[in-house]
C-alpha positions as CSV (number, residue, x, y, z in Angstrom):
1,X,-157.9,-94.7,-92.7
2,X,-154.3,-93.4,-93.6
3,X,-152.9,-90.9,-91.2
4,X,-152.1,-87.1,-92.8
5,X,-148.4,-86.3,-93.2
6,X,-147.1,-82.8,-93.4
7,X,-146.3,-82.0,-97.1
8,X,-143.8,-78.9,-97.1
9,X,-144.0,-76.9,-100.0
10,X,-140.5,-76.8,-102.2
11,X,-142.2,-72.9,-103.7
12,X,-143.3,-71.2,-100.4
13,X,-141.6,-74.0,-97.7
14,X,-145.4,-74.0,-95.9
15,X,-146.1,-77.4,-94.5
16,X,-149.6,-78.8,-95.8
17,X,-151.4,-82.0,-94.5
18,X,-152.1,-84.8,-96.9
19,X,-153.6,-87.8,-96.6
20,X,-153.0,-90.9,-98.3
21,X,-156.0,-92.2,-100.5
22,X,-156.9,-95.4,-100.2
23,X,-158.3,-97.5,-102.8
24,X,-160.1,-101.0,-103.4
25,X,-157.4,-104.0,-104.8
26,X,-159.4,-106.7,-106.3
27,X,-159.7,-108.8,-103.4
28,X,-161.6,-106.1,-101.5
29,X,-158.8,-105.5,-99.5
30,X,-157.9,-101.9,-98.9
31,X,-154.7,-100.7,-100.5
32,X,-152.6,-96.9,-100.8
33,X,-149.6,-96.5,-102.1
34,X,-146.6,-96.2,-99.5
35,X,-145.1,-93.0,-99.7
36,X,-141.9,-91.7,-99.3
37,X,-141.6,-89.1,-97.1
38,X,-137.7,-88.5,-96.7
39,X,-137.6,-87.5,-100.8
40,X,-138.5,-83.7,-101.3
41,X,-141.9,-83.2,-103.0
42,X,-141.6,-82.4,-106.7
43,X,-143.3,-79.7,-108.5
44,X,-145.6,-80.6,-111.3
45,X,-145.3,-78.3,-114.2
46,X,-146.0,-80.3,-117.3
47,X,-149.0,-83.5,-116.7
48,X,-148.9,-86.8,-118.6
49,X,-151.3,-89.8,-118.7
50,X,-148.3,-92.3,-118.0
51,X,-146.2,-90.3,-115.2
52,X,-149.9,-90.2,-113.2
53,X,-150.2,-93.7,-112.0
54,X,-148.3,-95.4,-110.0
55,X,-147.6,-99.3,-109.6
56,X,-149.0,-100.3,-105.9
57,X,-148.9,-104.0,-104.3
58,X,-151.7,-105.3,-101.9
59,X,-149.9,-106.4,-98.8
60,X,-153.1,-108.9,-98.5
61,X,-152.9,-110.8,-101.6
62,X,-150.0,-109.6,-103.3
63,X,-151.7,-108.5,-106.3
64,X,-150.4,-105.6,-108.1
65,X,-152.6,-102.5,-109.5
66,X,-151.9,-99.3,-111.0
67,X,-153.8,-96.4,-109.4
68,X,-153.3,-92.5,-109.7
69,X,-149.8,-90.7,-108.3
70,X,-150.4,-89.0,-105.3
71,X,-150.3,-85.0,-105.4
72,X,-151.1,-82.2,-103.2
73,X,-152.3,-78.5,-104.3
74,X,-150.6,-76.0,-101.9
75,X,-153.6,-74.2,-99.3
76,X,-150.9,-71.1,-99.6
77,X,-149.7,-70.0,-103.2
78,X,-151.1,-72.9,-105.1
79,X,-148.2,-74.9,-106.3
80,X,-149.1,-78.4,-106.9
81,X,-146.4,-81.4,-106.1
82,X,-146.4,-84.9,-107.1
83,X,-145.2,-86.8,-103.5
84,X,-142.9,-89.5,-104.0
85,X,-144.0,-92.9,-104.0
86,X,-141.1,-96.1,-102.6
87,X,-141.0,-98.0,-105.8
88,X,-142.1,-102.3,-105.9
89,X,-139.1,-104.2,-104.5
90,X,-138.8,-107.8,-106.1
91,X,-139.6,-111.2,-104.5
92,X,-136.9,-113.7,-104.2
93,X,-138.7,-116.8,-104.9
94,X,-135.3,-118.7,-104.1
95,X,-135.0,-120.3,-108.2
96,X,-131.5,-120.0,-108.6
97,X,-130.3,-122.2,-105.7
98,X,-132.5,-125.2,-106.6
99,X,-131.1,-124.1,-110.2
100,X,-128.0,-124.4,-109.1
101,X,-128.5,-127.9,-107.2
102,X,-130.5,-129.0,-110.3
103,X,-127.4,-128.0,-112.5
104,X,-124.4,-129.8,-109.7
105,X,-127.3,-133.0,-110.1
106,X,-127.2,-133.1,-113.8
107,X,-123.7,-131.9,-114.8
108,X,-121.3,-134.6,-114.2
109,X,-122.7,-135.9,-111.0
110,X,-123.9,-138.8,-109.7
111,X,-127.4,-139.6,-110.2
112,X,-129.8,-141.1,-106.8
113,X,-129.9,-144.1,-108.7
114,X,-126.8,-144.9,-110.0
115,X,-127.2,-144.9,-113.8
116,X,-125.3,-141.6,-114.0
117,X,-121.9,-143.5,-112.9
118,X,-122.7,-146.6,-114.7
119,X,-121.6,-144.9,-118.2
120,X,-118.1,-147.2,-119.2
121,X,-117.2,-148.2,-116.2
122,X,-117.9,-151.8,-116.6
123,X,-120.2,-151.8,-114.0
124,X,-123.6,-152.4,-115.5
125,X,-125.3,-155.9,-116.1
126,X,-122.5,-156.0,-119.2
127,X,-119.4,-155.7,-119.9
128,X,-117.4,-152.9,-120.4
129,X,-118.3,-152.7,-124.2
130,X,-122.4,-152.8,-122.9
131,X,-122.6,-156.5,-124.1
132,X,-124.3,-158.8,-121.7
133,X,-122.0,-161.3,-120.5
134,X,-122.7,-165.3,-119.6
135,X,-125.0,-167.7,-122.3
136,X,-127.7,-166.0,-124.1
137,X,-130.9,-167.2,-122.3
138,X,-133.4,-169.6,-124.8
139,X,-136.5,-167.5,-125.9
140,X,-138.4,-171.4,-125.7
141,X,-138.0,-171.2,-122.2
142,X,-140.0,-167.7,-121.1
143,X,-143.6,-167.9,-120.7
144,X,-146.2,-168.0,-123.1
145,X,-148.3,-165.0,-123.4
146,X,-152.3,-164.6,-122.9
147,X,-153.9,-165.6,-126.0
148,X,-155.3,-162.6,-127.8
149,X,-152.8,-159.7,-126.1
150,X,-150.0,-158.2,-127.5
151,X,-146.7,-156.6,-125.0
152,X,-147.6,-153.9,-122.9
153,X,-150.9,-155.1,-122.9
154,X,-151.6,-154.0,-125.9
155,X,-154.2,-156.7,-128.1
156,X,-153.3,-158.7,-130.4
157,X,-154.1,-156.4,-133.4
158,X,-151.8,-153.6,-132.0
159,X,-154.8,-151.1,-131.4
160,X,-154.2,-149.7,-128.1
161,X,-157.1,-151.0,-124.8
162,X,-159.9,-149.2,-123.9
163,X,-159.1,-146.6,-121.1
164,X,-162.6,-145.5,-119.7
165,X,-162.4,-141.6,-119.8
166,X,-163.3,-140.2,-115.9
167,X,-166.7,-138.3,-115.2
168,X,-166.6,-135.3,-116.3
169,X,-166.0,-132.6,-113.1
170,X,-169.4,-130.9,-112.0
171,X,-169.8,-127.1,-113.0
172,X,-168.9,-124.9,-110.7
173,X,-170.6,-121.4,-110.0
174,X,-168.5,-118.1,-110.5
175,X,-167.4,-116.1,-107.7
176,X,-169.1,-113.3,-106.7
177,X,-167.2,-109.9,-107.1
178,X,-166.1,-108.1,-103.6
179,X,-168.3,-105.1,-102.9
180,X,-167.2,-101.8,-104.5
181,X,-165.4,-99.1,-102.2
182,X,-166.3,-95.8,-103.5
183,X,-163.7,-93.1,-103.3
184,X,-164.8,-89.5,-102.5
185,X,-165.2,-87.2,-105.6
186,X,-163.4,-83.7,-104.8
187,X,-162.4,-82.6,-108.5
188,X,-162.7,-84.0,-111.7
189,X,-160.2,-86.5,-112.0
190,X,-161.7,-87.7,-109.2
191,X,-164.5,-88.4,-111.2
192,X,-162.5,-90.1,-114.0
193,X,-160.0,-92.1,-111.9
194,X,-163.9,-93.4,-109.7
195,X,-165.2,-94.7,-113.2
196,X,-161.8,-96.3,-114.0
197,X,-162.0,-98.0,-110.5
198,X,-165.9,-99.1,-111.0
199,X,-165.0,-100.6,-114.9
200,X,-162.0,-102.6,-113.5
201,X,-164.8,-103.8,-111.0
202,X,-166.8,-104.6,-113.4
203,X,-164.2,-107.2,-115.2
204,X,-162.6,-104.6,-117.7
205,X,-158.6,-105.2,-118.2
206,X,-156.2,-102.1,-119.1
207,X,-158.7,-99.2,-118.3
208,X,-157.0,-96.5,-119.6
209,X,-157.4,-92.7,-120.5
210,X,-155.8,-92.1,-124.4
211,X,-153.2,-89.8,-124.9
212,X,-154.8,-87.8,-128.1
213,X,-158.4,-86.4,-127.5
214,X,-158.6,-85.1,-131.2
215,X,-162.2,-83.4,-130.4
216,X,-162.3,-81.0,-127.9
217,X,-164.8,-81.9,-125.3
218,X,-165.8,-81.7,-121.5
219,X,-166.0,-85.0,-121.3
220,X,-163.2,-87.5,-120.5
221,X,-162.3,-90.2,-122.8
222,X,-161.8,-94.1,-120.8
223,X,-160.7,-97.1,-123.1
224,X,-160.1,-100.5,-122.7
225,X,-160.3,-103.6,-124.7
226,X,-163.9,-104.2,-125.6
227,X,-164.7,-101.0,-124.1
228,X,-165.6,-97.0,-125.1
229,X,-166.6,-95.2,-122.1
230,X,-167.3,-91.6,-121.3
231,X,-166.8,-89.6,-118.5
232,X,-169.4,-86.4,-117.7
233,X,-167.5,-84.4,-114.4
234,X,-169.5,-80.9,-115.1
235,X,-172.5,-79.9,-113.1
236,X,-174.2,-79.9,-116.0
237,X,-177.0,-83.1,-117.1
238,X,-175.2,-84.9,-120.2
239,X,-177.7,-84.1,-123.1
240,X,-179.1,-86.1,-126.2
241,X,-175.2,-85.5,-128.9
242,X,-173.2,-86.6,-125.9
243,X,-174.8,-90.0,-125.6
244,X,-175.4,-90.2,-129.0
245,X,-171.4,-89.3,-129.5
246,X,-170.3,-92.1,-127.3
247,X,-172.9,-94.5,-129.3
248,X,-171.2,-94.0,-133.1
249,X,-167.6,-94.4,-130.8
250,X,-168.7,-97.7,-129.5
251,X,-170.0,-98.4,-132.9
252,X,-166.7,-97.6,-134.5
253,X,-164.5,-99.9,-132.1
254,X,-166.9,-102.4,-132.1
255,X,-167.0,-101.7,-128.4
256,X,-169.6,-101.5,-125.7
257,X,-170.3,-98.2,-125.1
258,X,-171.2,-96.9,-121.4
259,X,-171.4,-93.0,-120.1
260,X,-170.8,-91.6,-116.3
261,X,-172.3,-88.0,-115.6
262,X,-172.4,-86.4,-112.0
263,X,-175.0,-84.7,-112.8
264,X,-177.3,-87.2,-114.4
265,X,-179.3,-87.0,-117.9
266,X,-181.8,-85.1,-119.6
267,X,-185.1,-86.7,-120.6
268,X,-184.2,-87.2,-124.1
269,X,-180.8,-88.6,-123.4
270,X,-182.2,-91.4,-120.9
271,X,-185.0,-92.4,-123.8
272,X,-182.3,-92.3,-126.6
273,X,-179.9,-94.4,-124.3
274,X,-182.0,-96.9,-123.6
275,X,-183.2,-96.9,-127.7
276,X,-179.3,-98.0,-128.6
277,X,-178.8,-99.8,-125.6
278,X,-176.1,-98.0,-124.0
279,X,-175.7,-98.3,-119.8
280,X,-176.0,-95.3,-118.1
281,X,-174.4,-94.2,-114.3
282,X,-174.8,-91.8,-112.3
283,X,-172.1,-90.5,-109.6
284,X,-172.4,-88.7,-106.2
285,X,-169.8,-87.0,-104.3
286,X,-169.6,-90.4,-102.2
287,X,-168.1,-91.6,-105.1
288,X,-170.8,-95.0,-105.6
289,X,-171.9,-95.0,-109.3
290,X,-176.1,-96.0,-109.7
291,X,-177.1,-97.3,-112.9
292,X,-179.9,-95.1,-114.2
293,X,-180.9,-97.6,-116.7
294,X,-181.8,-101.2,-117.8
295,X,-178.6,-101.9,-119.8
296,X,-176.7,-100.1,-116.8
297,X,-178.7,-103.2,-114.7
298,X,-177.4,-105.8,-116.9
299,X,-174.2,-105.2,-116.9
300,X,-173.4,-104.5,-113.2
301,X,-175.1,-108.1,-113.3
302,X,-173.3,-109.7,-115.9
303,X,-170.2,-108.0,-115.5
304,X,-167.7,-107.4,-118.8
């Protein structure tokens, strides 16, 4: 667990505690981004879906994940600031000296073996011109060949020999996917950024919220390739149109349609989900989504 930091306020200077979050890489190692406490805090006035993550690598395996921009609402007049995160630093993996080495081997140097100096210097098995010097040896005296193979062993009719191909390797069993670590739900994009975090478990690349939501809704639109999700973060059970909604979505895209509500489904939605087949969760303030369903079941057992 990170430690809290004091947060000053750039609007009414009042310090405020803040604790890092930490979330789950996908080596089930905990990660949160490093923050940079000697650059002021910076106001945030106008929100966008790109300036909210922020690139984060896991100092276990190396991997690197986006995950959401750490900000602090102020306890005193309410101003909210977006903390400054130290940005990735690159890895020197050392290329450009065996470059280099490569380049003083190959560019007018002399080769391990010798043939790089050998070039007109007269030095070779010939002459200086490349003609082989001495008597030109009688082709009656080499040795006869094995009847019925060719040079190279190659046969006779210039078809190539059999090579036996090797066994084929034995299948191996996927690995299992690291346990989830939930996140605690405290507001609503809580509850969008949890789902995001449970898809990506799930095997789903580029989760992603879309810029345009043309319909106005209270629901929060996730994307990804192969993938039409909904997210439910009102107190209210998602109803019979909402599922249905995310169904004709799923439909359109071609996509596999799935729906999180924190405060589950009425009667009719749960019978009409599990009619078109689309997974249905459930999320607590623990942040844990349950499926609620039998397609939920299969996927969190089949993954994406």
């Amino acid at each position: 667990m990170a430690e809290a930091v004091p947060v000053r306020c750039p609007a009414c200077l009042r310090d405020n505690g803040y604790t890092a979050p930490v979330f789950p890489c996908a080596c089930g190692s905990p990660v949160h981004p490093p923050l940079d406490l000697a650059a002021p805090p910076v106001p945030l006035t106008h929100r966008t879906w790109s300036d909210s993550w922020v690139a984060v690598r896991c100092t276990a395996c190396g991997r690197e994940s986006e995950w959401p921009q750490p900000e602090l609402g102020c306890g005193s007049c309410g101003t909210v600031v977006r903390i400054p995160v130290h940005p990735l630093e690159g890895v020197d993996s050392g290329d450009g000296d065996e470059d280099e080495a490569a380049r003083g081997q190959g560019g007018g140097g002399v080769r391990r073996d010798g043939a790089g100096a050998g070039r007109g210097a007269g030095t070779g098995p010939g002459g200086p011109d490349g003609r082989r010097s001495g008597p030109r040896p009688d082709p009656r005296d080499a040795e006869p060949e094995p009847r019925g193979a060719g040079s190279a062993g190659r046969p006779a009719d210039g078809q190539p020999a059999h090579v036996p191909l090797p066994p084929p390797l034995p299948p191996t069993a996927p690995l299992p996917r690291p346990a989830f670590r939930p996140v605690t739900i405290r507001t609503a994009r809580d509850a969008v950024a949890t789902a995001a975090l449970y898809l990506r478990w799930l095997g789903f690349q580029d989760v992603r919220q879309p810029d345009a939501r043309p319909i106005p809704s209270a629901a929060v639109d996730l994307r990804a390739p192969g993938l039409v999700a909904q997210v439910d973060p009102t107190t209210a059970p998602a109803g019979l149109r909402a599922v249905e909604c995310v169904w004709l979505n799923g439909l359109t895209a071609s996509a596999t349609s799935v729906y999180f509500a924190l405060a589950g489904y009425t009667e009719d939605a749960r019978t009409r989900a599990d009619d078109l087949g689309i997974p249905l969760f459930v999320m607590d303030l623990t942040g844990m989504p349950q499926p609620v369903n039998d397609p939920a079941d299969e996927l969190v057992g089949s993954g994406a």
